[in-house]
C-alpha positions as CSV (number, residue, x, y, z in Angstrom):
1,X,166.4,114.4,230.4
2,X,163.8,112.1,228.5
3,X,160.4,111.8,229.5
4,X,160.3,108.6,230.2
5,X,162.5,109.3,233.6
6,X,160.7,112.5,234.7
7,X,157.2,111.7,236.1
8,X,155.6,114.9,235.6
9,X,156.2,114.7,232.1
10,X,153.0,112.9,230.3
11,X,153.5,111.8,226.9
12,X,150.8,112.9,224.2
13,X,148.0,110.5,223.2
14,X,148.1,108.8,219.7
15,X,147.2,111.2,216.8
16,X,144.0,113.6,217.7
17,X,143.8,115.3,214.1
18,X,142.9,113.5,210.6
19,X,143.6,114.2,207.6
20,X,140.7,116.6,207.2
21,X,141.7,119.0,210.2
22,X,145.7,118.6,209.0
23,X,144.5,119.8,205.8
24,X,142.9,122.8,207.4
25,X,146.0,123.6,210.0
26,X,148.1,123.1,206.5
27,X,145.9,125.9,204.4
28,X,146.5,127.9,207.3
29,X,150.3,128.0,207.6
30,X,150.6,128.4,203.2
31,X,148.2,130.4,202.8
32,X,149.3,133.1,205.5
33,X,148.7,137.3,205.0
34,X,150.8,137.3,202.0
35,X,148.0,136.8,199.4
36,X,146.7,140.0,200.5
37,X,149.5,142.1,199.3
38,X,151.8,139.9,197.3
39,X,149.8,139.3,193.9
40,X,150.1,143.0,193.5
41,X,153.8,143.5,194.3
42,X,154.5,140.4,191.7
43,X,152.4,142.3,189.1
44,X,154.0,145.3,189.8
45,X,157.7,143.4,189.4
46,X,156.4,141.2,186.2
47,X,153.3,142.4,184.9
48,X,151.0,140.0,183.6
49,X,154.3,137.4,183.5
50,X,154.0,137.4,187.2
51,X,151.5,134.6,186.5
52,X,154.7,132.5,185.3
53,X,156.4,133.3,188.6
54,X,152.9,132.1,190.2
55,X,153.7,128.6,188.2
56,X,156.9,128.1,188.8
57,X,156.8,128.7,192.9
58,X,153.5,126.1,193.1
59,X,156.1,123.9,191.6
60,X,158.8,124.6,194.3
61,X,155.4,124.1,196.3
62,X,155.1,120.5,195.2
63,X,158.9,120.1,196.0
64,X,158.7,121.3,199.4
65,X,155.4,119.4,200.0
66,X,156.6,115.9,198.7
67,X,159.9,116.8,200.8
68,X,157.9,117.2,204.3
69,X,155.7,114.8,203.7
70,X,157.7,111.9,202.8
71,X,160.3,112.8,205.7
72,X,156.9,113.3,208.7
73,X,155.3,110.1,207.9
74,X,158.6,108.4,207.9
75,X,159.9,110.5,210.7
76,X,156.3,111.2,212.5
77,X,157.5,113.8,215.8
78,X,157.1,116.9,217.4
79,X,160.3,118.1,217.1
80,X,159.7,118.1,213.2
81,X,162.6,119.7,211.4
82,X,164.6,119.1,214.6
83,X,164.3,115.6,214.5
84,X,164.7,115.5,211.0
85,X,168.2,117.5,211.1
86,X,168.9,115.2,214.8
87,X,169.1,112.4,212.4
88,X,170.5,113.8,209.6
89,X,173.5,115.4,211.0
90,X,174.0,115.4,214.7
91,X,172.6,116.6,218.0
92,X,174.4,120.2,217.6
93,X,173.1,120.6,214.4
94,X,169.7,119.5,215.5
95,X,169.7,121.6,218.7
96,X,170.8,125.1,216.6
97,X,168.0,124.9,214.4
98,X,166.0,124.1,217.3
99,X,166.7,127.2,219.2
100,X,166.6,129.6,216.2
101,X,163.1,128.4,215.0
102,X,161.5,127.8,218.5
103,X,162.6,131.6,219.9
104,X,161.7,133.3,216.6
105,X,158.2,132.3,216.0
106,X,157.8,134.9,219.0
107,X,159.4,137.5,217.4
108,X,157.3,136.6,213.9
109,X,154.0,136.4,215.7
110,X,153.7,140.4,216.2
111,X,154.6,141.0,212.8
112,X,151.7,138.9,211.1
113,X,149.1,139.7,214.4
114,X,150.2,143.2,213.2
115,X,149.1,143.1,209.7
116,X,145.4,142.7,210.4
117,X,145.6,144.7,213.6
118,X,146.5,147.9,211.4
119,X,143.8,147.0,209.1
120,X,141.3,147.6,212.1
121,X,143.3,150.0,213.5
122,X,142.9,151.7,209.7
123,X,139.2,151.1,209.8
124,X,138.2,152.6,213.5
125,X,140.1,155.7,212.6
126,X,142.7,154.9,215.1
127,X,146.6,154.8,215.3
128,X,150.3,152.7,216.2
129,X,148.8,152.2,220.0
130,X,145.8,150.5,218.7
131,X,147.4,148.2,216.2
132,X,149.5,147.2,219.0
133,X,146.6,146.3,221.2
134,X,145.3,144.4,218.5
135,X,147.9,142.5,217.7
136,X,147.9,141.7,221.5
137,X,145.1,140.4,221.8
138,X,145.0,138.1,218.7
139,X,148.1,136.9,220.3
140,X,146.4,136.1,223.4
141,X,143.2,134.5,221.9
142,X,144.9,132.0,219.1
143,X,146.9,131.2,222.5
144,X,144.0,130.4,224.6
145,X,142.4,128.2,222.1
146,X,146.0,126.3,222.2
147,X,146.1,126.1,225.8
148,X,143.3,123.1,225.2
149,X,145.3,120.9,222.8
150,X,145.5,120.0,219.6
151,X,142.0,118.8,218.9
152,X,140.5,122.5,219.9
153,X,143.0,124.2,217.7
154,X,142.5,121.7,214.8
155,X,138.4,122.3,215.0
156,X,138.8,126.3,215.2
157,X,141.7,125.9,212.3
158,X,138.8,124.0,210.3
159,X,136.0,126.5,210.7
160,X,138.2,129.2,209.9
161,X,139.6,127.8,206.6
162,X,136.2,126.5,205.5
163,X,135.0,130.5,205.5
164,X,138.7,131.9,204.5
165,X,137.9,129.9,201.2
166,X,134.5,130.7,200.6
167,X,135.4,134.4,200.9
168,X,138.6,133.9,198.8
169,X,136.8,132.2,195.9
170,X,133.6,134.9,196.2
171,X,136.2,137.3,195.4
172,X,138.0,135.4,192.1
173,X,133.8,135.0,191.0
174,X,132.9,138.7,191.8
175,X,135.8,140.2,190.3
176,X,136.5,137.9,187.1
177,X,133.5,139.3,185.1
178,X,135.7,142.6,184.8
179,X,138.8,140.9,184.1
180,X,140.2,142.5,180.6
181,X,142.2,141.1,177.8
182,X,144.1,144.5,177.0
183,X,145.5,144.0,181.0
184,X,147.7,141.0,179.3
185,X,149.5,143.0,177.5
186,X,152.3,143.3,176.9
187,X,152.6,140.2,179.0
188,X,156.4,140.9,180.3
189,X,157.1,144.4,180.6
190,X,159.9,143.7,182.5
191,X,161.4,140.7,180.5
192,X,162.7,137.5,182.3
193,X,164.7,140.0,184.6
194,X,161.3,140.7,186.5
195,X,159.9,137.5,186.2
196,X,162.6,136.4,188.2
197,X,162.1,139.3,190.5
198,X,158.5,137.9,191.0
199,X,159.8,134.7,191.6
200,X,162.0,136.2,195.1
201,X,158.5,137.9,196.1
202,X,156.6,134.7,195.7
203,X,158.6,132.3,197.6
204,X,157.7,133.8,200.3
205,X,153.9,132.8,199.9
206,X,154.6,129.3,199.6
207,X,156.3,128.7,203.6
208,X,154.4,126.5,206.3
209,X,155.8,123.4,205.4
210,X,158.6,123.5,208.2
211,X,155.8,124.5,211.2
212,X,153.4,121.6,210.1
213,X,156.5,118.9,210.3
214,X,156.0,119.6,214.2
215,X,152.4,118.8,214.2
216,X,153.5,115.3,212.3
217,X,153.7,113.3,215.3
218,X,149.5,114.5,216.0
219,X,148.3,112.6,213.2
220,X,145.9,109.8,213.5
221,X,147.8,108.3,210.9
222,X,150.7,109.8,210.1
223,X,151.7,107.4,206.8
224,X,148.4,107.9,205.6
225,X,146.9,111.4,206.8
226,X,149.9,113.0,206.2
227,X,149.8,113.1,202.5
228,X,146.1,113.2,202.2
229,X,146.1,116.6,204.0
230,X,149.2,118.3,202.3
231,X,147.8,117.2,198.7
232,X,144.4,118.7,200.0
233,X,146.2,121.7,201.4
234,X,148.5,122.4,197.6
235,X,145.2,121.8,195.7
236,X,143.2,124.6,197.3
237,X,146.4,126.6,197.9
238,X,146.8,126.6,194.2
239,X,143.6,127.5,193.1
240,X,143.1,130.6,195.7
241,X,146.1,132.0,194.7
242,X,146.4,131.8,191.0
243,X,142.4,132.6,190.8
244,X,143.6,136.1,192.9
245,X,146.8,136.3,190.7
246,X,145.1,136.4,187.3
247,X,142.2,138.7,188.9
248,X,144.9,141.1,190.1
249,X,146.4,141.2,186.9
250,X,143.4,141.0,184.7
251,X,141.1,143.0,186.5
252,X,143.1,145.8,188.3
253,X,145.9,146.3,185.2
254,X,149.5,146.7,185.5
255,X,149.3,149.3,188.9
256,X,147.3,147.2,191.0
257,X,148.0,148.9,194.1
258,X,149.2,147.7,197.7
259,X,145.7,146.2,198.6
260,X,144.6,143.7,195.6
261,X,141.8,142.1,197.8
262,X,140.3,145.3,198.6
263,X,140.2,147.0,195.3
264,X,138.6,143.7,193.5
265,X,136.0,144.0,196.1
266,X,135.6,147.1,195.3
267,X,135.6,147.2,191.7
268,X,132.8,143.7,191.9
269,X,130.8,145.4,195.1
270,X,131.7,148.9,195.5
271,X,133.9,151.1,197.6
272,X,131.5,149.7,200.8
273,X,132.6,146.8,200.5
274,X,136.3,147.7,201.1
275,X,136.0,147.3,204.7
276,X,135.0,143.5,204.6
277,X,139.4,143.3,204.0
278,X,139.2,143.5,207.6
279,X,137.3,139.8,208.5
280,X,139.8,138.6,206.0
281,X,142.5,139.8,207.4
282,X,142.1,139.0,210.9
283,X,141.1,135.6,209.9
284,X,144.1,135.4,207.5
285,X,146.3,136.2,210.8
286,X,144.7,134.0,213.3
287,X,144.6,131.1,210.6
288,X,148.1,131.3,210.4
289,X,149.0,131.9,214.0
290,X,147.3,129.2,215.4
291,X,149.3,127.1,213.1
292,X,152.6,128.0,214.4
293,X,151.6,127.9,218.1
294,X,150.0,124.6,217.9
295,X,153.7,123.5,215.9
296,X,155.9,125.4,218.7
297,X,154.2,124.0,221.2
298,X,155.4,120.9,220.3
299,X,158.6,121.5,218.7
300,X,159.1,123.3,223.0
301,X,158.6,120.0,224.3
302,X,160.4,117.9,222.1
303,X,163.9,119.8,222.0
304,X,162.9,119.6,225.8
305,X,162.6,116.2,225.8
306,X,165.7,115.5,224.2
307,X,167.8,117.5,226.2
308,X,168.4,120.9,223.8
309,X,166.0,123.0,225.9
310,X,165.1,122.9,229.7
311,X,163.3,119.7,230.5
312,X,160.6,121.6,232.1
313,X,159.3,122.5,228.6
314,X,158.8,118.9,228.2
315,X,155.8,118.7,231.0
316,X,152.3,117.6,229.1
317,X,148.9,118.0,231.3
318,X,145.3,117.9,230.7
319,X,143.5,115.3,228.5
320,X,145.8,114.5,225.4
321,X,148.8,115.8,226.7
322,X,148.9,119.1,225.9
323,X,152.4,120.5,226.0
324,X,151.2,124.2,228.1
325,X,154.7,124.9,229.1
326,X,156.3,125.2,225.7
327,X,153.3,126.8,224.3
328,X,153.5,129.5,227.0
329,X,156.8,130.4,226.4
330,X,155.5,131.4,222.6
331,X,152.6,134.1,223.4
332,X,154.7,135.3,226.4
333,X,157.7,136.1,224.4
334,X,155.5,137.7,221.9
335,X,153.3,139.6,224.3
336,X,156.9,141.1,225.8
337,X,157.9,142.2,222.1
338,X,155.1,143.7,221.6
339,X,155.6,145.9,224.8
340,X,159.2,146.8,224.0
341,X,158.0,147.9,220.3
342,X,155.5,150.0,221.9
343,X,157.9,151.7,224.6
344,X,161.1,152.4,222.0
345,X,158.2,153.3,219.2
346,X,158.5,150.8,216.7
347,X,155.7,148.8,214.3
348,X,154.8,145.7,214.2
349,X,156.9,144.4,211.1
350,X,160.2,145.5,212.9
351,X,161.3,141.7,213.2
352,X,160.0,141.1,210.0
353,X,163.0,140.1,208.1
354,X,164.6,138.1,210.9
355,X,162.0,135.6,210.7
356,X,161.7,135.8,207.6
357,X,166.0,134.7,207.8
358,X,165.1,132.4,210.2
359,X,162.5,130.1,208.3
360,X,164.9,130.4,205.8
361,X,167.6,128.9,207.7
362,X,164.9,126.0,208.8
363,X,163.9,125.1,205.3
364,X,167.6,124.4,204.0
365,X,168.4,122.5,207.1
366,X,165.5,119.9,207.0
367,X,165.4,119.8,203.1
368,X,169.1,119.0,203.8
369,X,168.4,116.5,205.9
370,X,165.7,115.5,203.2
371,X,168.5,114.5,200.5
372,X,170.5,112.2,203.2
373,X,167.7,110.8,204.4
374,X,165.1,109.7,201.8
375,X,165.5,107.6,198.7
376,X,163.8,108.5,195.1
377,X,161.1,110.9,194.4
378,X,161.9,111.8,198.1
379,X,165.4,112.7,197.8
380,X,164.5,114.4,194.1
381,X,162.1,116.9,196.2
382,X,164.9,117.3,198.7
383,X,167.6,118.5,195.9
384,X,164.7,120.8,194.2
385,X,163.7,122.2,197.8
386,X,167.6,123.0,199.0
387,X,168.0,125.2,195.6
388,X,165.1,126.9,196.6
389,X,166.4,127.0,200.6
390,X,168.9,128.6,199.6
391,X,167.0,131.3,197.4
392,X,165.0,132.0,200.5
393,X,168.5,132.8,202.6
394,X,170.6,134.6,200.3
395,X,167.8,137.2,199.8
396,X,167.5,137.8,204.1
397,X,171.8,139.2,203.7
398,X,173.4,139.7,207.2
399,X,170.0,138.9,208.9
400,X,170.4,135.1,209.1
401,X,173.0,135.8,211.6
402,X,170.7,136.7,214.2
403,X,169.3,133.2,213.8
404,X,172.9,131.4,213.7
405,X,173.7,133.3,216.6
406,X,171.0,132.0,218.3
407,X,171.5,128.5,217.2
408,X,175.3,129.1,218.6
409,X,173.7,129.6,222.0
410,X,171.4,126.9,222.0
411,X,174.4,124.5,221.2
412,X,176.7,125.9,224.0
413,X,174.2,125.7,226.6
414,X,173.5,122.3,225.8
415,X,176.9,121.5,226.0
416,X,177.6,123.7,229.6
417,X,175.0,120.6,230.6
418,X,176.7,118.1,229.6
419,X,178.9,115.9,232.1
């Protein structure tokens, strides 16, 4: 059903968020948890040559960034990806990916509530049941803030990376006056094997691209803001994470342990300061959730509206349009994962790797649909982005089925509607 025949369904305003507030909802989605733990994990893979891992995958960055953005501001919509893939290769194709990325952002918003809810769980002394209450509840509150559209979650996103920054870069100043020289070397322990090795690890810092194609159709100015706010987005991006990388490295030596953040804090400020991980953290998390709720919300609506999910999804109310069905679906279904993991006993990162599959999946799909669809630089980024894709799959294995098999369902219900 489109919206144009249902009359309940109200169709979003123009734009609401600039390039400024894109930038901010951008930072959000790349920057995620991950630079809390995986500048040590590439150190420990690489060594100090993890730093030419940290190179390479902010040039896969670019790739993926020039990708999105040419295909949003050509192809501004909520359905992002979706529509991307829709026009690339076909309703089915379109309406698979739809499914598997719109019902797994539930299952992946546990696992990164969870990693700052065990960090306070970790700092009041509590256990499991606490860092599932956490979680809950950060799930509930980045939801709420949703609930009023866009323009709210654009304004919180802004605040939030404004002093996610600050604190980022008061860490790289603190710790580099103890960064060492004899930390360098040798400077690949591990030779190009675990360079490579780093590289794996790493990709997965650089993902957020595919949730912000669904915010596309928001912009003020989607041709212009579009760009402005990804190229603002890499540039700080960049400098946060190599600035951490080479402190990791230079500062902390060749064991720098599961907690990078924490111990540079430490080593700067002292082992008080070690609980201060825990604003980051939980700002980290609702940075990034937010992101992907504002995104779901709108990819919801648009498979609704174009007839791969329920066409109640597609129903927009309150100034702006804000699509509260299809965002309700998203903290719901999370909210209910969270409960089972608590009644059968498992953690928060139990559905870790099948989102991890999952975005996967989404990012070879609509970098795909990149190289049919664009022209030049455009299509370049496409080919350099599906090599990478498909990096980012073959290290899930057998768990990409779960998505396919989702996608599988998505297309036979659509077509159990069809006349």
């Amino acid at each position: 059903m489109s919206i144009g025949r249902d009359p309940g369904v109200v169709a979003p305003t123009q734009g609401g968020i600039g390039a400024l507030q894109g930038a901010a909802l951008t930072l959000g989605a790349l920057i995620g948890t991950g630079i809390i733990s995986l500048p040590a994990l590439a150190a420990e893979a690489a060594g100090p040559a993890s730093l030419v891992a940290w190179g390479a995958m902010l040039l896969v960055s670019v790739a993926f960034a020039a990708a999105f953005t040419a295909l949003g501001s050509r192809f501004p919509d909520g359905g992002g990806v979706t529509t991307y893939v829709r026009r690339a290769f076909g309703d089915s194709a379109s309406t698979a990916v739809g499914w598997a990325f719109y019902l797994t952002i539930p299952l992946g918003a546990p696992t990164a509530a969870g990693f700052a809810a065990h960090y306070v769980s970790d700092a009041l002394g509590r256990g499991r049941g606490t860092a599932l209450l956490v979680a809950a509840l950060i799930i509930a509150l980045v939801a709420a803030v949703n609930w009023f559209g866009i323009e709210a979650s654009a304004r919180s996103q802004l605040v939030i990376a404004a002093v996610l920054a600050a604190l980022l870069v008061l860490v790289i100043v603190l710790a580099l006056p103890h960064a060492r020289s004899g930390n360098l070397t040798p400077f690949a322990p591990h030779g190009t094997g675990g360079v490579a090795e780093a590289a794996g690890i790493l990709l997965w810092a650089f993902v957020g691209w595919e949730i912000m194609a669904s915010l596309s159709g928001r912009y003020h100015s989607p041709g212009r803001d579009i760009a402005r706010a990804a190229a603002t987005a890499l540039v700080v991006v960049s400098v946060l994470y190599v600035g951490i990388a080479f402190c990791t490295v230079a500062v902390l030596g060749p064991d720098p342990g599961p907690a990078p953040l924490s111990d540079l804090l430490v080593v700067a400020l002292g082992e008080s300061a070690r609980p201060a991980m825990s604003v980051v953290a939980v700002l980290l998390t609702v940075a990034t959730i937010n992101t992907y709720f504002a995104g779901a919300a709108e990819l919801g609506a648009s498979l609704a509206r174009d007839g791969s999910l329920p066409a109640w999804l597609a129903v927009r109310s309150g100034p702006g349009g804000v699509p509260r069905r299809a965002l309700a679906v998203v903290p719901v279904l999370g909210l209910v994962t969270i409960a089972v993991m608590a009644v059968v006993g498992l953690d928060t990162d139990a559905t870790l790797l099948v989102a991890t599959a999952t975005f996967g999946l989404t990012y070879l799909a609509a970098t795909a649909a990149a190289v049919r669809l664009l022209e030049g630089w455009g299509r370049v980024a496409g080919v350099v982005s599906v090599l990478a894709s498909a990096g980012l799959v073959a290290v899930t294995g057998w768990r990409v089925l779960v998505p396919m098999g989702i996608g599988l369902l998505g297309v036979l219900w659509t077509r159990s509607r069809s006349p």
